[in-house]
N, C-alpha and C positions, 0 to 999 in steps of 0.2 A: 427903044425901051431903055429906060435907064438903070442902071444895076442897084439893089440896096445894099447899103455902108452894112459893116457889124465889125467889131473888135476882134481880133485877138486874142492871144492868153496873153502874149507882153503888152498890150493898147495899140496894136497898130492897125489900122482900118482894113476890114478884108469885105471886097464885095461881090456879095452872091446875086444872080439871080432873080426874077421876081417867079417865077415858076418854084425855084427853093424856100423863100421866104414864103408864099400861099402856102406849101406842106407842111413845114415847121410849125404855120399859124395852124393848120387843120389837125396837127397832134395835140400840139399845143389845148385847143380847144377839146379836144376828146377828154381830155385826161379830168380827172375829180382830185379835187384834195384829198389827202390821207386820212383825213377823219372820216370822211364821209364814205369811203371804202369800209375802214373800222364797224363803224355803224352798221353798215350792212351787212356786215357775215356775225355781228354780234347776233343782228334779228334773225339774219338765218339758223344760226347757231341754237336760237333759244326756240325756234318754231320745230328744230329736228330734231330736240329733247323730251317737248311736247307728249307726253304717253294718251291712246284711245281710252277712252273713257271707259270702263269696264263693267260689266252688268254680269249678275247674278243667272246662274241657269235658268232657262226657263221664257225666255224673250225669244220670243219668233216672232220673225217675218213673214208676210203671208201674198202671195201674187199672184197672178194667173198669166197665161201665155197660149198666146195660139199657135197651133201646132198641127201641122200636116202628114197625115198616117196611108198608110195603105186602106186603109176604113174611109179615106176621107177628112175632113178639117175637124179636131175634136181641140178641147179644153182641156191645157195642164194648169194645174192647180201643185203650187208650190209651197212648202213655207220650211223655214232652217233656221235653226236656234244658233241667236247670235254668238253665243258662249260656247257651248259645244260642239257646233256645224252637224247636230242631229237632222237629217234630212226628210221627209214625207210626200210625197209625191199622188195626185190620182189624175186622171185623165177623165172628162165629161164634155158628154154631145152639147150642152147648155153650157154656157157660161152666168148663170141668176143667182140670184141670191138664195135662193132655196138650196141648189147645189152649193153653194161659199158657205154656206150653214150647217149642211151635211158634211162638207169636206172637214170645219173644225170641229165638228162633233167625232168624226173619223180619228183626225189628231190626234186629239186629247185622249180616244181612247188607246192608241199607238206608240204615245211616249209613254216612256217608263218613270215620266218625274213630273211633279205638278208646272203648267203654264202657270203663269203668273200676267203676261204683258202678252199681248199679238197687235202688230205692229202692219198695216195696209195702207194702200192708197184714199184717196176717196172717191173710190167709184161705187158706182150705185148696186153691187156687189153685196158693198160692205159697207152704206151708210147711206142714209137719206139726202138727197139734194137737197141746197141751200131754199130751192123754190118749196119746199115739202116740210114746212114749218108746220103746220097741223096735221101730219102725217102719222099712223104712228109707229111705236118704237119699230126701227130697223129689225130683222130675224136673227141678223148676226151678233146686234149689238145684246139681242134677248138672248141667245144664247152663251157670250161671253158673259153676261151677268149671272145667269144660271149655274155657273162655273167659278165665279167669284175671279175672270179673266180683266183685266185692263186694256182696255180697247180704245191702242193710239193710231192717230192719223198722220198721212205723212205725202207732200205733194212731190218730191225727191224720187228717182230712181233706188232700189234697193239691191247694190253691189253684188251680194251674193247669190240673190237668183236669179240675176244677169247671168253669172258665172253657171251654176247650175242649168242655166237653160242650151248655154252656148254646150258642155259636154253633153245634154241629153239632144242636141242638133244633130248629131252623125247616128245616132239611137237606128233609125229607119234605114241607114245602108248598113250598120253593123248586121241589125238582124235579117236584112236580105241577102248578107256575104253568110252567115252561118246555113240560112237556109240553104243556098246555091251548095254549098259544101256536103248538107243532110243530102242532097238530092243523087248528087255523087256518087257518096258514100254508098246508099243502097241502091243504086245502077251497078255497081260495083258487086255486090253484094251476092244480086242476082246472079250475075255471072257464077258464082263461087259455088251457091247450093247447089246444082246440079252435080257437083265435083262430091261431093260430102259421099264418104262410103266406097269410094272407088281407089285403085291400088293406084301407086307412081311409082317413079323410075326409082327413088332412093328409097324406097320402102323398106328392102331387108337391110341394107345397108343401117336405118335407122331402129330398126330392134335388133342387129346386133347391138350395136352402142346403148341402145337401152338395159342390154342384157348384161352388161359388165358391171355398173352400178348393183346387181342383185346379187351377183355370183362375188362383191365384194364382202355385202353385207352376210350373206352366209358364213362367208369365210370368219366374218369378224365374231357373228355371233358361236361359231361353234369354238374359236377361239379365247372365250370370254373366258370361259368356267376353269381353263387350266391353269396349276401354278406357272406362277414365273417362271420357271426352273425347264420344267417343259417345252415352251414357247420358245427360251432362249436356244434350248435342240436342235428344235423342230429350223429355228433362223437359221 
């Protein structure tokens, strides 16, 4: 193997390597020109200035999620105003459209602020299949007009009741930890009322000491009415 030439800082020939020279060429090659860095932290720069588009109260999202109860498989029925993160929640044995209909009838009566916009997937929930052109109108979409609601579609996951689903997921061992704790509590309990009404060891010990707080107040009250003059004596 024969070594490659390279100069110097005075010009005089220094020979490296062909294992050095491959590295140098493999930096070499990694590297961008300086504009071309520029460039992109300008783009990045301008995409993390970017502000979410902002909407007025009253835009809900509307979802449903299947969920596993002690009852068995039932339907949560989601929706969270984009602006405020006002949240509404109901649970049903069906997941139909009759139920997606009653649940925004439910809503609407539940916020305290007019919907304007409700915001779904397109399941057949919540809109007629593309095959069901001479179908008619949808229950839900009849009902968001009856309300004077805008009823958008949307084939995208919907961030927030992802999020909302994921904290109502441990829902079902919270409330079997508080039971197991109820059940406790009055096992315990039991123990206890057979005791009710019966003397113990510090019993007198604990109406003397209740006794000194009265024999205070006496003192204070019969004390009230005299002059100053008296009192200071009587010290």
């Amino acid at each position: 193997n024969n070594p490659t030439l390279s100069e110097n800082t005075d010009g005089r020939p220094q020979s490296r390597s062909p294992a050095t020279a491959q590295r140098e060429a493999r930096g070499r090659s990694a590297l961008l020109p300086l504009a071309t860095y520029t460039t992109c932290w300008d783009r990045i720069d301008k995409e993390a200035k970017k502000k979410f588009k902002s909407y007025p109260i009253g835009y809900f999202h509307v979802d449903i999620a299947e969920v596993q109860t002690a009852e068995g498989k039932l339907y949560l029925f989601v929706a969270i105003d984009r602006t405020s993160k006002f949240a509404f929640a109901e649970l049903y044995a069906k997941a139909g459209k009759m139920n997606a209909a009653q649940f925004l009838r439910n809503l609407i009566a539940a916020v305290p602020y007019t919907i304007h916009t409700i915001l779904t997937d397109n399941g057949i929930q919540f809109t007629n299949r593309a095959c069901d052109q001479n179908a008619f109108q949808h229950i839900f979409d009849r009902v968001c007009e009856e309300y004077e609601i805008e009823h958008r579609l949307t084939t995208t996951p919907v961030g927030a009741i992802y999020r909302l689903e994921h904290a109502l997921g441990g829902f079902e061992q919270e409330r079997a930890s508080h039971r197991h704790r109820l059940v406790d509590a009055e096992r315990r309990l039991a123990s206890y009322t057979p005791r009710l009404g019966e003397s113990f060891s510090s019993e007198a010990e604990l109406e003397f000491k209740l006794s000194k707080p009265e024999e205070i107040e006496r003192d204070l009250a019969a004390t009230a009415d005299e002059p100053e003059e008296d009192r200071q004596q009587a010290a």
